[in-house]
MARGU-993864 format. One record per atom (N, C-alpha, C): residue in three letters; x, y, z; atom name. Coordinates in Angstrom, 1 decimal, padded with zeros to 4 digits. Atoms other than C-alpha are relative to their C-alpha. Example, Ala and Ser with C-alpha at 12.3 -4.5 7.8 and 13.67 -1.06 7.14 Angstrom:
2
+------+--------+--------+--------+------+
! type !     px !     py !     pz ! atom !
+------+--------+--------+--------+------+
!  ALA !  000.9 ! -001.2 !  000.0 !    N !
!  ALA !  012.3 ! -004.5 !  007.8 !   CA !
!  ALA !  000.9 !  001.2 !  000.0 !    C !
!  SER ! -000.9 ! -001.1 !  000.0 !    N !
!  SER !  013.7 ! -001.1 !  007.1 !   CA !
!  SER ! -000.8 !  001.1 !  000.8 !    C !
+------+--------+--------+--------+------+
REM end
This chain:
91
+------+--------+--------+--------+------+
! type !     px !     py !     pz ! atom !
+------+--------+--------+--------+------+
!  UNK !  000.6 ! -001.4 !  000.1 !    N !
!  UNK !  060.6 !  005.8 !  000.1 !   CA !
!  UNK ! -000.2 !  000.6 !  001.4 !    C !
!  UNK !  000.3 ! -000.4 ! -001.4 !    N !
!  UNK !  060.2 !  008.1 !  003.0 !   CA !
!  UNK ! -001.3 !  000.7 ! -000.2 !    C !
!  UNK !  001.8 ! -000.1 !  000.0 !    N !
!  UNK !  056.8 !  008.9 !  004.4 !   CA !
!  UNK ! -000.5 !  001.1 ! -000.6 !    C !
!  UNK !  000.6 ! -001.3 !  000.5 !    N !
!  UNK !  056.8 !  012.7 !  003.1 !   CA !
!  UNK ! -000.4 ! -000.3 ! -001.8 !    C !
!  UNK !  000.4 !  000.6 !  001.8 !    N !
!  UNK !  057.0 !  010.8 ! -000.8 !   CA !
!  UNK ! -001.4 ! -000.4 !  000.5 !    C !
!  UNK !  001.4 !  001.2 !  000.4 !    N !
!  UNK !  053.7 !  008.6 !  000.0 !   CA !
!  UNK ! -001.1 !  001.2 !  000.3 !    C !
!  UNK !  000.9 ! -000.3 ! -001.2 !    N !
!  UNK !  050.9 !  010.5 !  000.8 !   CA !
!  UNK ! -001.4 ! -000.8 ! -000.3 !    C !
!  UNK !  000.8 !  000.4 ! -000.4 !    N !
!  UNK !  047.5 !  008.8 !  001.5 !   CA !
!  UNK ! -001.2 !  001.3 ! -000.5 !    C !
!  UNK !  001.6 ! -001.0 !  000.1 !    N !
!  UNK !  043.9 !  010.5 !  000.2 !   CA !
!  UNK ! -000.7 ! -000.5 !  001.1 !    C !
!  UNK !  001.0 !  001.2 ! -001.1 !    N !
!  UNK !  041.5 !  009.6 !  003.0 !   CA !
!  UNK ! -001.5 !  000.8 ! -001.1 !    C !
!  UNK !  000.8 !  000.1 !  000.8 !    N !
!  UNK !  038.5 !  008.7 !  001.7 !   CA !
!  UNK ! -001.4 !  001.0 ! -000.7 !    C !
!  UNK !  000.9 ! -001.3 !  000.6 !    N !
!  UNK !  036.1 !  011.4 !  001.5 !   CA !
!  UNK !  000.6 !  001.0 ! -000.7 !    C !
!  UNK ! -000.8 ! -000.6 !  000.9 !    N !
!  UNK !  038.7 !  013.4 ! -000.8 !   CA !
!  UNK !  000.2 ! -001.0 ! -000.8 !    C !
!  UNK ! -000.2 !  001.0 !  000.8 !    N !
!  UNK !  038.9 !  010.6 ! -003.0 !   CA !
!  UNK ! -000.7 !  000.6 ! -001.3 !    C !
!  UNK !  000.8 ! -000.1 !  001.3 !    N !
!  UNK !  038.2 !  011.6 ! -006.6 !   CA !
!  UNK ! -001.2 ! -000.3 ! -000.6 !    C !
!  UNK !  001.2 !  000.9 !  000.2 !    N !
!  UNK !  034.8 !  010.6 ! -008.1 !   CA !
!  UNK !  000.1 !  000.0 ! -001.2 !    C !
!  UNK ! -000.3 !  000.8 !  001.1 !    N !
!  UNK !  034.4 !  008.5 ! -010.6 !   CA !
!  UNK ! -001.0 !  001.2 ! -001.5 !    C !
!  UNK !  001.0 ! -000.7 !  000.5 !    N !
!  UNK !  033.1 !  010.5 ! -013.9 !   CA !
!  UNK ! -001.1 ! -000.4 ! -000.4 !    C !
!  UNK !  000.6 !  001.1 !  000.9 !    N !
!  UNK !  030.0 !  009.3 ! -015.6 !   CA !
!  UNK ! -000.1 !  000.2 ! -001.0 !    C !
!  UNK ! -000.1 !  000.3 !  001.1 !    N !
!  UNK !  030.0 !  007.9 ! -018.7 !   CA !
!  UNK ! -001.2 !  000.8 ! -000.8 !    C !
!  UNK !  001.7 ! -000.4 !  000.4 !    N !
!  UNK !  027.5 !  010.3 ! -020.9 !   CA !
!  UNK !  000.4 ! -000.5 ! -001.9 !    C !
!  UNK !  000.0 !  000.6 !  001.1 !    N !
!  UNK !  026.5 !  008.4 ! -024.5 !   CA !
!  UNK ! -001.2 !  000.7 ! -000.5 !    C !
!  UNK !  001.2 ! -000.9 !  000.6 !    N !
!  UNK !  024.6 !  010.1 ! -027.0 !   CA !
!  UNK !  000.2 ! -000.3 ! -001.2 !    C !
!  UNK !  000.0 !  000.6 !  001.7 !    N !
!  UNK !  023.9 !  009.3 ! -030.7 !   CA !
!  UNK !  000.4 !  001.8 ! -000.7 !    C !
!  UNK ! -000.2 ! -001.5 !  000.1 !    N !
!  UNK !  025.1 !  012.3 ! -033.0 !   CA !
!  UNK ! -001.2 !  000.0 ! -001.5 !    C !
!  UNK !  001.1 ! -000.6 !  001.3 !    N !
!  UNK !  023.0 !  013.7 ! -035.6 !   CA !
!  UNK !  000.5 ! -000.2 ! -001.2 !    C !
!  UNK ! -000.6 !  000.2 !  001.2 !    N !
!  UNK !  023.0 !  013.6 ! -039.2 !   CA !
!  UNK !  001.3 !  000.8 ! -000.5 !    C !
!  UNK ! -000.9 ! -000.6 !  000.5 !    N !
!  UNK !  026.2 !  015.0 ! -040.5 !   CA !
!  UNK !  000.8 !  000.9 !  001.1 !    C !
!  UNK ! -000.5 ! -000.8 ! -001.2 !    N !
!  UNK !  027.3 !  016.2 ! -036.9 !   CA !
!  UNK !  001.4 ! -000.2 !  000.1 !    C !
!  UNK ! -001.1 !  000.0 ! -000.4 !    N !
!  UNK !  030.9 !  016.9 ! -036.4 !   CA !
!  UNK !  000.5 !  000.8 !  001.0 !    C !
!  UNK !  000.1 ! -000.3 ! -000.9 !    N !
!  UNK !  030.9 !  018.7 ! -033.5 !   CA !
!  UNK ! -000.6 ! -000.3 !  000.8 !    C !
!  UNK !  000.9 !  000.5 ! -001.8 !    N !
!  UNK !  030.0 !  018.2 ! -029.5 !   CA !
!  UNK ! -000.8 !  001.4 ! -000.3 !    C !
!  UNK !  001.3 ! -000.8 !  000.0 !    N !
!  UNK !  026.7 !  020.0 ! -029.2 !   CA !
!  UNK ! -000.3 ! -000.2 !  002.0 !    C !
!  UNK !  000.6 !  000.0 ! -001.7 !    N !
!  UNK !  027.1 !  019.5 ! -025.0 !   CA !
!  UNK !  000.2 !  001.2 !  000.5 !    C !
!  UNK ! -000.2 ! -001.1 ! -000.7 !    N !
!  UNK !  026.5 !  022.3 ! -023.0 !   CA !
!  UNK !  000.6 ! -000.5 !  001.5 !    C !
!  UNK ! -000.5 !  000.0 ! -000.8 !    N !
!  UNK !  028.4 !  023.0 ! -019.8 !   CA !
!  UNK ! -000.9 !  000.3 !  001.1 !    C !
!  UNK !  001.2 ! -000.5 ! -001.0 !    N !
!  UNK !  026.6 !  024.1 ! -016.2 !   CA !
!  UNK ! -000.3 !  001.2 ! -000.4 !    C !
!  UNK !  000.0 ! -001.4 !  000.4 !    N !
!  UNK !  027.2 !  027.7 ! -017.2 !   CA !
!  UNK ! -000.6 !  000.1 ! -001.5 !    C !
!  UNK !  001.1 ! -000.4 !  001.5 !    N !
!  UNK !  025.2 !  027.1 ! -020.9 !   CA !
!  UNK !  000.7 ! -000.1 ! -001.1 !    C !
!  UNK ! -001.2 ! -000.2 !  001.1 !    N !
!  UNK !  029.0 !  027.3 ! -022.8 !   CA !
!  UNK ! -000.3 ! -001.5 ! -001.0 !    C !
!  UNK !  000.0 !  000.9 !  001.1 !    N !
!  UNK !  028.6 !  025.2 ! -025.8 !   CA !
!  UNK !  001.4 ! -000.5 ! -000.1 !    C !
!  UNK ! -001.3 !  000.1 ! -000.2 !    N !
!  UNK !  031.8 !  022.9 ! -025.9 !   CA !
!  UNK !  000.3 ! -000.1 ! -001.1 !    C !
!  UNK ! -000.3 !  000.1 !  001.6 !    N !
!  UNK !  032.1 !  022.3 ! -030.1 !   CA !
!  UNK !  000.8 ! -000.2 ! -000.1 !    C !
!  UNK ! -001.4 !  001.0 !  000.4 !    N !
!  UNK !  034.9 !  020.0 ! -029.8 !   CA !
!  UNK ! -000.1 ! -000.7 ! -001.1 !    C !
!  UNK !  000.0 !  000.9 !  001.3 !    N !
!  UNK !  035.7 !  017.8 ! -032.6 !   CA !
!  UNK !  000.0 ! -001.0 !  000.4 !    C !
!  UNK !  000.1 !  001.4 ! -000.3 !    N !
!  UNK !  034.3 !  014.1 ! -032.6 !   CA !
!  UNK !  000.9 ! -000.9 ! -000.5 !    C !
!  UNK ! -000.7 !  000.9 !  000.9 !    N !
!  UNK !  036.9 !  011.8 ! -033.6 !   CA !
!  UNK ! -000.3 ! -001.4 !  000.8 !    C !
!  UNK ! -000.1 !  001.7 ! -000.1 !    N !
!  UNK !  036.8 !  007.8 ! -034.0 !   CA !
!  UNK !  000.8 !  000.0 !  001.6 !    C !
!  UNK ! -001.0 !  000.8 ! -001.1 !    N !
!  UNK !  037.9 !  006.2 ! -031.0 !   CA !
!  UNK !  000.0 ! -001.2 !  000.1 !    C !
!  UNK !  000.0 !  001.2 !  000.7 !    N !
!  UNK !  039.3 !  003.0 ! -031.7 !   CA !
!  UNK !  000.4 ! -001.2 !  001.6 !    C !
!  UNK ! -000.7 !  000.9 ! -001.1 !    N !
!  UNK !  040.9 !  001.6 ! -028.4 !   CA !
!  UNK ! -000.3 !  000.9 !  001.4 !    C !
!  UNK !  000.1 ! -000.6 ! -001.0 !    N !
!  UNK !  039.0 !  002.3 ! -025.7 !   CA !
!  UNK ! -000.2 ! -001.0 !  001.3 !    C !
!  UNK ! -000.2 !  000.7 ! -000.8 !    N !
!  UNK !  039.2 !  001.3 ! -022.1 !   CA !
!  UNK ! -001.1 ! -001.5 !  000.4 !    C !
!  UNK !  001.3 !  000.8 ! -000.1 !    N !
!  UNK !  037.1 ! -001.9 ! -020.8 !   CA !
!  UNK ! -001.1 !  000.7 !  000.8 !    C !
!  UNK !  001.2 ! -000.6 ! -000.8 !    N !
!  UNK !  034.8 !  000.4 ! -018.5 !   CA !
!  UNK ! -001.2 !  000.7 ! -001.5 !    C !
!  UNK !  000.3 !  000.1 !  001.8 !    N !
!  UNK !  033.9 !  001.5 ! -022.1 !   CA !
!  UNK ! -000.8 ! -000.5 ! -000.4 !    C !
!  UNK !  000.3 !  001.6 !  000.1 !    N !
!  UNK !  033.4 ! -001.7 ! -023.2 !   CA !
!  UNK ! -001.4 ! -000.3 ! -000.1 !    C !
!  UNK !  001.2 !  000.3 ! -000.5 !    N !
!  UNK !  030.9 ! -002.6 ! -021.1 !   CA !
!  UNK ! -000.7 !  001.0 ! -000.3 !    C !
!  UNK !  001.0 ! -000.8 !  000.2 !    N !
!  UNK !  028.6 !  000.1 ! -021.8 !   CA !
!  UNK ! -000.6 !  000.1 ! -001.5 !    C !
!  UNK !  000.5 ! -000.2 !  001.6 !    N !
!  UNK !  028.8 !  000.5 ! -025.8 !   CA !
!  UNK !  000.3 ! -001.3 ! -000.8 !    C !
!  UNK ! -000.2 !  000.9 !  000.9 !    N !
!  UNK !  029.8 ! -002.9 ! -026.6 !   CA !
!  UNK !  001.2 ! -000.7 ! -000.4 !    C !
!  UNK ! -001.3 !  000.4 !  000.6 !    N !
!  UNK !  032.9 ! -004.6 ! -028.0 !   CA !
!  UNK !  000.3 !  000.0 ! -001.1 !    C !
!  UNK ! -000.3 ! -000.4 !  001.4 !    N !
!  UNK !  034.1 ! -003.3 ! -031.3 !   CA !
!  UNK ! -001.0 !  000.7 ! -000.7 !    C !
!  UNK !  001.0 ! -000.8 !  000.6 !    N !
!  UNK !  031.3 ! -000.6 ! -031.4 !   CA !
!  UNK !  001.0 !  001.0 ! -000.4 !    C !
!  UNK ! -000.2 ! -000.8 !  000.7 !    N !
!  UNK !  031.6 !  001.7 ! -033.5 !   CA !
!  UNK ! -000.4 !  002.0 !  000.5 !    C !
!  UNK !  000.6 ! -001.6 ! -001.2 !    N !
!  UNK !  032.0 !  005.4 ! -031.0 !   CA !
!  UNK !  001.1 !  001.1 ! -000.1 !    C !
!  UNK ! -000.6 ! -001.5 !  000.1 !    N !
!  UNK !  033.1 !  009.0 ! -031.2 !   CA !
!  UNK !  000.0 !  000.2 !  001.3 !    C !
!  UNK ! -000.4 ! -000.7 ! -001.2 !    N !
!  UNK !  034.6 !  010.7 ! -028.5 !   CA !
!  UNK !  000.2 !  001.7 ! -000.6 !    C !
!  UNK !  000.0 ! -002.0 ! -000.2 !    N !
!  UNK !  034.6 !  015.0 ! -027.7 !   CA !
!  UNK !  001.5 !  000.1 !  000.1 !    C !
!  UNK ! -001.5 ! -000.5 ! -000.4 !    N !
!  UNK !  038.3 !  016.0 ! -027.9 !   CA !
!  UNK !  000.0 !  000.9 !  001.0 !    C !
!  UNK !  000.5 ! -000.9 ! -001.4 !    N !
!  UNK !  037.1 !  018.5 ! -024.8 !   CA !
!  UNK ! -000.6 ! -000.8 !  001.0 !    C !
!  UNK !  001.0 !  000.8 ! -000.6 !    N !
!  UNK !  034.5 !  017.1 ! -023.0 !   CA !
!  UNK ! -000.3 ! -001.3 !  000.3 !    C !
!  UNK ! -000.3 !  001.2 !  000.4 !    N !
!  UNK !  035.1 !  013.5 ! -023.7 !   CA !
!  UNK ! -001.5 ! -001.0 !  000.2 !    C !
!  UNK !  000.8 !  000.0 !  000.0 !    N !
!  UNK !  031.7 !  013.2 ! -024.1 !   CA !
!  UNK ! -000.4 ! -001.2 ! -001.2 !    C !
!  UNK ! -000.2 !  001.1 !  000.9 !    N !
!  UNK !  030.7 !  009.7 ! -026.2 !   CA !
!  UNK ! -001.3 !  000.1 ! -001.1 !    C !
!  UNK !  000.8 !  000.0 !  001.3 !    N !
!  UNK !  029.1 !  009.4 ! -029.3 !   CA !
!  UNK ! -000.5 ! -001.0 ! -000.9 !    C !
!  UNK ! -000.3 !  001.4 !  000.8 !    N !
!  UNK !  027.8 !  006.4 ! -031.4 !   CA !
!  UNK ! -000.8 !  000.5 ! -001.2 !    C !
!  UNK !  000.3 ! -000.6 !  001.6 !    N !
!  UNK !  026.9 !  007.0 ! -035.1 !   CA !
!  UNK ! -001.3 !  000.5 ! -000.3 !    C !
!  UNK !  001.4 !  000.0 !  000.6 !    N !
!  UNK !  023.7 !  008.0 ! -036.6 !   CA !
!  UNK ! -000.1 ! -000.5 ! -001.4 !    C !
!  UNK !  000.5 !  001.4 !  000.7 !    N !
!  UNK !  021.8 !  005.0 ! -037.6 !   CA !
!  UNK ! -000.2 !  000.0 ! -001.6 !    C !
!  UNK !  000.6 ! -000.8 !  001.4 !    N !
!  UNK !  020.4 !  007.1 ! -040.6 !   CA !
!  UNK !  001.0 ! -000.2 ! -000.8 !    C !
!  UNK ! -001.1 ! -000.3 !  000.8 !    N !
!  UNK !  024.1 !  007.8 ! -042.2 !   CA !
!  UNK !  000.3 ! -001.2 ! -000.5 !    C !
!  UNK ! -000.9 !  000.9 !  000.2 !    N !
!  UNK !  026.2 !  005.5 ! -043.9 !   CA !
!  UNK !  001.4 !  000.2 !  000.2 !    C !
!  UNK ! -001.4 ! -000.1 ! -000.4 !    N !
!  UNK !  029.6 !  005.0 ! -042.8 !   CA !
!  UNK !  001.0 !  001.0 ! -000.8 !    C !
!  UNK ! -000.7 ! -001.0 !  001.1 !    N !
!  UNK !  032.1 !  007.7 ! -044.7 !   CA !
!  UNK !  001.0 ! -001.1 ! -000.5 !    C !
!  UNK ! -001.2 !  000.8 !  000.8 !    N !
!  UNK !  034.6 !  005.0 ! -045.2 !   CA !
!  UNK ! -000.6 ! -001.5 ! -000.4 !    C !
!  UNK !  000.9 !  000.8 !  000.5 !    N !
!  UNK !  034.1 !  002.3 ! -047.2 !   CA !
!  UNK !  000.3 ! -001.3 !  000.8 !    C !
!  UNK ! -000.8 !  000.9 ! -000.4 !    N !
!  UNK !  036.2 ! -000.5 ! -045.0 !   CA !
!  UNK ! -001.7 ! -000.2 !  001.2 !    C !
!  UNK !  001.4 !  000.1 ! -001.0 !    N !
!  UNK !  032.6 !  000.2 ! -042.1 !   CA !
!  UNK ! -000.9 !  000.0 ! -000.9 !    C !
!  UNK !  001.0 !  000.4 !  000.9 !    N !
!  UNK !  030.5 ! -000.6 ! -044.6 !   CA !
!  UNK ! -000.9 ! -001.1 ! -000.1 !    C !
!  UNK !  000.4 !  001.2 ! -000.4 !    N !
!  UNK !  030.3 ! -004.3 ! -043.9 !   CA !
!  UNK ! -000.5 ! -000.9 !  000.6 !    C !
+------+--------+--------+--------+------+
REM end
C-alpha cells in the first residue's frame, strides 16, 4: 500500500465510544419514546434483537431477552408486567 492509502487518526480525533442507554419499555410499547437534544421524539420501531455484540452481553446478560430502536439504537428489555407475545418465550 502507499502511504496516501493508510491514513492514521491521531488520537484526540479518535471516535468516541457510544454509551450503551437500557431502558425497560412500557406496557404494550412499540415504539422508541427517546427524545433527541433538540426535544424530536425518535418513534422508531423496537424490534427483537437476537444476535447481539459481546459489549452487549456484558451489560444485559447472555440470552436476554432485548429490543433495540431501528433509529436511535437505543436498548430495550421487556416489561416485566407483559407476557411474552410468542408462545416459544414463555418458558
Amino acid at each position: 500500500m502507499s502511504e496516501e492509502t493508510v491514513r492514521q487518526v491521531p488520537e484526540g480525533m479518535a471516535p468516541a465510544k457510544k454509551e450503551l442507554k437500557v431502558k425497560t419499555r412500557k406496557t404494550k410499547q412499540r415504539a422508541c419514546d427517546e427524545k433527541n437534544e433538540k426535544g424530536k421524539l425518535c418513534a422508531g420501531h423496537l424490534k427483537r434483537w437476537f444476535e447481539y455484540p459481546a459489549e452487549v452481553a456484558a451489560v444485559v446478560g447472555k440470552d436476554a431477552e432485548i429490543y433495540r430502536c431501528e433509529f436511535c439504537q437505543t436498548l430495550y428489555r421487556p416489561d416485566p408486567l407483559q407476557q411474552p407475545n410468542s408462545y416459544t418465550l414463555r418458558f
